[in-house]
N, C-alpha and C positions, 0 to 999 in steps of 0.2 A: 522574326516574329515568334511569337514563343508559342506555346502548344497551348498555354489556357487562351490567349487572344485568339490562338486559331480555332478555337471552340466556338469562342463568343462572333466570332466572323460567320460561322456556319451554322452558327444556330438553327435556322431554320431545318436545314437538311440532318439535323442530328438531333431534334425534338421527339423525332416517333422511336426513335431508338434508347431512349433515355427515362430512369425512372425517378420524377421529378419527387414523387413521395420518398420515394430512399436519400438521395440528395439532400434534402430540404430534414430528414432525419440528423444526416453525417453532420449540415451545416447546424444545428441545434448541440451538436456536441462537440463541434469544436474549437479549439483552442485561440486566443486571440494571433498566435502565429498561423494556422491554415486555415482562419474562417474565412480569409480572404480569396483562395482558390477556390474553395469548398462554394462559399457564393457566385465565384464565375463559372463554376459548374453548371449549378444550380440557373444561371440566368439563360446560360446556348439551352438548357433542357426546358425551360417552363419560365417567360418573361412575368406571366400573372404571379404565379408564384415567389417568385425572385421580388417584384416589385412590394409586396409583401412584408417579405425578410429586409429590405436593403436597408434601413435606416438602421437595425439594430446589427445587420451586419456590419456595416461602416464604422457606427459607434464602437465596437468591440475591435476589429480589427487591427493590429498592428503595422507597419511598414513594412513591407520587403515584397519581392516578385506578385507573390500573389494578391497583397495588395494592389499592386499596380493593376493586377487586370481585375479585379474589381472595380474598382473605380473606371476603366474603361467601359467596363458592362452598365453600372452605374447610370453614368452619362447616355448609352445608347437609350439605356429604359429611362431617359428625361429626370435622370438623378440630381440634378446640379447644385441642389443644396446642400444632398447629402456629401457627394463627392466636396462642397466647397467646405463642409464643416470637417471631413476629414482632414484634408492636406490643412486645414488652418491651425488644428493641434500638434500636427508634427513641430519638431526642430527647424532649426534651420538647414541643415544638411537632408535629412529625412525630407524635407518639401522638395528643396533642388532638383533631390534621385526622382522623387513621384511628379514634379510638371517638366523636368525632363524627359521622363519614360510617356508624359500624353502628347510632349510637344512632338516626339518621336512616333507618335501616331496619329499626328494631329489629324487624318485622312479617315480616322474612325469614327461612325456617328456619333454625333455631340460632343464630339470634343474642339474643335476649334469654336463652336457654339459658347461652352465652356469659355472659353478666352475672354471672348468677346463680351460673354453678359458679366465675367468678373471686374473686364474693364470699366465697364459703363454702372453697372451696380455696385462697385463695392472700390473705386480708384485709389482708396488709401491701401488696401494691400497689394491692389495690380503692381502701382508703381515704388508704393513704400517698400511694398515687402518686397519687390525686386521679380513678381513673376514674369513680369514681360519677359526677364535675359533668356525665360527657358526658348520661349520661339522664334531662336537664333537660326533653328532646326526644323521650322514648321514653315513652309512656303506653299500656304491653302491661300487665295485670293484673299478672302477675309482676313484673314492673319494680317498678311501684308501692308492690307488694306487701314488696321485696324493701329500698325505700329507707324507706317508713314502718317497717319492723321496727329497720332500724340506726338510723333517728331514736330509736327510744324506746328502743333495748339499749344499756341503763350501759354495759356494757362497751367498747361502742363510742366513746360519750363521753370516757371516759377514758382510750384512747389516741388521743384525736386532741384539737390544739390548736383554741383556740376558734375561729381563724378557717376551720380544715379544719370542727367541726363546724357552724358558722353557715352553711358553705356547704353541706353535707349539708341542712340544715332548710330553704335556699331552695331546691335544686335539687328535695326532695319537694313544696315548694310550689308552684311553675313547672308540674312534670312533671304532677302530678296537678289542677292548677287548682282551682276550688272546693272539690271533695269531700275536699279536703286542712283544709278550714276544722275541723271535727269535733275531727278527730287535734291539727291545731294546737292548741286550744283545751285539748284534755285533757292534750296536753303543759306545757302554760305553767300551767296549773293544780297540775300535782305540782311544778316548780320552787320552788326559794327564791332559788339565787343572781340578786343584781339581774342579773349581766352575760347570763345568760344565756334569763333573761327578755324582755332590751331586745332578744337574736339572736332570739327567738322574736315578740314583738309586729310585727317586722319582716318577717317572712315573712309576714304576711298579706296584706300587698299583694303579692308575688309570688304566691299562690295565686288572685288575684282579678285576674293579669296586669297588672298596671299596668307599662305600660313597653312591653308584649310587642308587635309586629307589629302583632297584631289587634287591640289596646286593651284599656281594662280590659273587664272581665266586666262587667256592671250587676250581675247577682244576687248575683256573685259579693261585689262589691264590698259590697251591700248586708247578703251572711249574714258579709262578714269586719267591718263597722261593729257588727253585733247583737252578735258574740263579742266584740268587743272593749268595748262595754259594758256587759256581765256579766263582764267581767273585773275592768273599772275600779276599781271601788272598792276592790278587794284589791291593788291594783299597787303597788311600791313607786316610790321619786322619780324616777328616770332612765326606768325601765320608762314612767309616765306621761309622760312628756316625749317619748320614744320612741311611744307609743299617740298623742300628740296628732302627732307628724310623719306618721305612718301613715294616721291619720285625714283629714288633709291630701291624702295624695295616694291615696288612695280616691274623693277628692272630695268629701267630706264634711267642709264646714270647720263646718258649726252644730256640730255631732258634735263636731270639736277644738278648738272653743271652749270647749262646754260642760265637756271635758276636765279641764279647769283644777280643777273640785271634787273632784279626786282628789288631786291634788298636796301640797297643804298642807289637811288634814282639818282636823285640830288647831288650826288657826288661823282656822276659821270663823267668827263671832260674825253672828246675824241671818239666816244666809244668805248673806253679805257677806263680801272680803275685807275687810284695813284696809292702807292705803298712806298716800303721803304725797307732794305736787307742790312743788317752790320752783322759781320763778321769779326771774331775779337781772336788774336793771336798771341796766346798767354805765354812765352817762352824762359827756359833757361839752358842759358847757351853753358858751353864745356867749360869755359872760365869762369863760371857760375856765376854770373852777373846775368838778371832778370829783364826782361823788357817786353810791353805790348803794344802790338799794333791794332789799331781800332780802324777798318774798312767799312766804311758807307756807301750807299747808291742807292737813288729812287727805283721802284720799279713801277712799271707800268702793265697792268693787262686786267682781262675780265674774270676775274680765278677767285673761290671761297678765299680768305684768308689761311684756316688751315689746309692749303693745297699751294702756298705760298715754300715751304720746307721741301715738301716731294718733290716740288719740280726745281726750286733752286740748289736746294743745300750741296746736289753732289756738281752741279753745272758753276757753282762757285769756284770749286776747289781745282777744276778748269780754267777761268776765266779771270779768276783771281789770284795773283804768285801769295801763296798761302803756304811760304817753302820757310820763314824766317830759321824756324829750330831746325831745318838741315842744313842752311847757311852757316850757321854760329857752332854746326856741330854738336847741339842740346835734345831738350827733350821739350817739347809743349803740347800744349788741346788748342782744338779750335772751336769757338763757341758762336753761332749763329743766333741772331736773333730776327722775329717778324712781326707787325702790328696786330691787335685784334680783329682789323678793321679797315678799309682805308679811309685814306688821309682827303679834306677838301680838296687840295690842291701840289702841288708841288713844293711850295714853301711849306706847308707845313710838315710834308713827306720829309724835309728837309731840316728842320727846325725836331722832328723826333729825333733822327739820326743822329744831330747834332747833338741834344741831350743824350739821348743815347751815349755818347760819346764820352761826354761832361762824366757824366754818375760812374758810371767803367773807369774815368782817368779816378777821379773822387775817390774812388776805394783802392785802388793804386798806393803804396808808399812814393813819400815824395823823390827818393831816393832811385826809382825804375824809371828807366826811362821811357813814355809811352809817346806814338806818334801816331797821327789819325790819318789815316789815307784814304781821300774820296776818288770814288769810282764812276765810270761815264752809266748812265740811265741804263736798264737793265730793262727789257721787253717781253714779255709773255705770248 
């Protein structure tokens, strides 16, 4: 807290001490850079006084510290116009610093009042102009109160673009931490659109601080992992891909592993995906004559696609005689390939590999000799 706030906090006990006519002198003379301290002086000493001066204090004043506690005194003496007409001439960075610096005191009179009647009086700049993001930082009831309501009011949604309202949904998430898991949950429940589902699974890790100063939450983290799989099974494609990054950084990678059986429902068989691994053995042996062998095999398990490489690529080079260029005495690579995705079913797991195959020999001289060696099922 800074020392002009701690004025205006103590006003009272620093009234009879203070000589509100010499004050209200300095503030008559000074500069648009100190009238603004110069007025928070003037408000801990003499509110009659102060309430006086404030409009043409405000008017005159420039941005920086002492502005800020200005306008905090402002607001205490039922400033709210003045205070709104100030921050509404700054820049856009200048506004940020000053409803960052109230949202960071949003616990001072009139200032989460402030918020509140900018929301409801004046909604094109609340949300246009982006003030809501300041009370990311303000967790006064009302506040809360006031960014869970514009989270779930259609009408809200629908004048703001998606990324004004994605930041609305994390700034609620942030501001209110855990107890935002609830609302998040019942929000992403009535959604259909994917895009705005994927804004929504997103913000659980903001509500369970990840990122934040003090780290994440445990509990936090732990009640945003539950919601989010009681969601799962209902999510559509991005949303779950989205749920398994979130999951990730919750800390819960079992959690966004297991993720993966949301994704592709429909393409279960067993319990099990179905994929598919070719391995390509490009050689040239010591006689200098070329040749490739092209290894196929379905594979089988419940694993992202890319985590198909980390757990096969070196378990191949095992399990498969992937020895040709030390047989022939040469030198080769060996090239590994995996689906985006899996496959329906086994034939078509099969039917890639195949191709797979085809296009590998196809770019081959006809002159190499290539030979395709299929491998028994491979299990995860």
């Amino acid at each position: 807290m800074t020392l002009l706030l701690s004025l205006i906090l103590s006003s009272p006990a620093l009234a009879d001490d203070c000589d509100a006519k010499a004050l209200g002198a300095t503030l008559s003379e000074a500069s648009p850079a100190s009238v603004g301290k110069h007025f928070a002086a003037l408000a801990a000493c003499d509110e009659g006084a102060a309430k006086k001066r404030m409009s043409d204090a405000l008017g005159k004043m420039i941005e920086n510290e002492g502005a800020h506690a200005a306008v905090v005194a402002a607001l205490a003496l039922g400033g709210e116009a003045d205070a709104r007409g100030f921050v509404a001439r700054l820049d856009p960075s200048e506004s940020a610093r000053t409803l960052g610096y109230l949202a960071g005191h949003c616990d001072a009179p009139g200032v989460t009042e402030f918020f509140v009647a900018t929301r409801h009086d004046d909604p094109g700049t609340f949300f246009d102009g982006g003030w809501y993001r300041a009370l990311a930082t303000c967790r006064t009831e009302p506040s809360l109160a006031l960014l869970a309501d514009a989270m779930e009011d259609p009408a809200v949604k629908e004048r703001l673009v998606r990324t004004q309202w994605t930041n609305l949904v994390a700034t609620y998430a942030r501001a209110a931490g855990p107890i935002a898991i609830p609302s998040l949950k019942s929000l992403a429940s009535s959604l259909e659109a994917e895009a705005d589902l994927v804004d929504v699974i997103g913000a659980f890790a903001d509500a369970a601080q990840v990122g934040s100063s003090s780290g994440t939450d445990a509990d936090g983290a732990a009640a945003a992992v539950a919601a989010l799989n009681d969601l799962g099974p209902k999510l559509p494609p991005l949303a779950v891909e989205k749920a398994r990054d979130t999951l990730t950084a919750l800390g819960d990678e079992s959690a966004a592993n297991a993720a993966v059986v949301w994704r592709w429902q429909e393409r279960i068989e067993g319990g099990k995906y179905t994929y598919g691994a070719v391995a390509v053995e490009d050689v040239t042996c010591k006689n200098g004559k070329r040749k490739v062998l092209i290894h196929t095999a379905t594979v089988l398990g419940m694993v992202w696609p890319d985590q198909l490489e980390p757990q096969l690529g070196e378990r191949l080079s095992t399990e498969w005689d992937l020895t040709a260029a030390q047989k022939c005495k040469g030198t080769g690579q060996v090239h590994t390939a995996f689906p985006s995705e899996p496959f329906a079913d086994a034939t078509t797991a099969d039917a890639w590999a195949t191709d797979r195959a085809k296009a590998l020999r196809g770019d081959v001289d006809s002159t190499v000799k290539v030979e395709i060696i299929p491998h028994d099922t491979l299990g995860l």
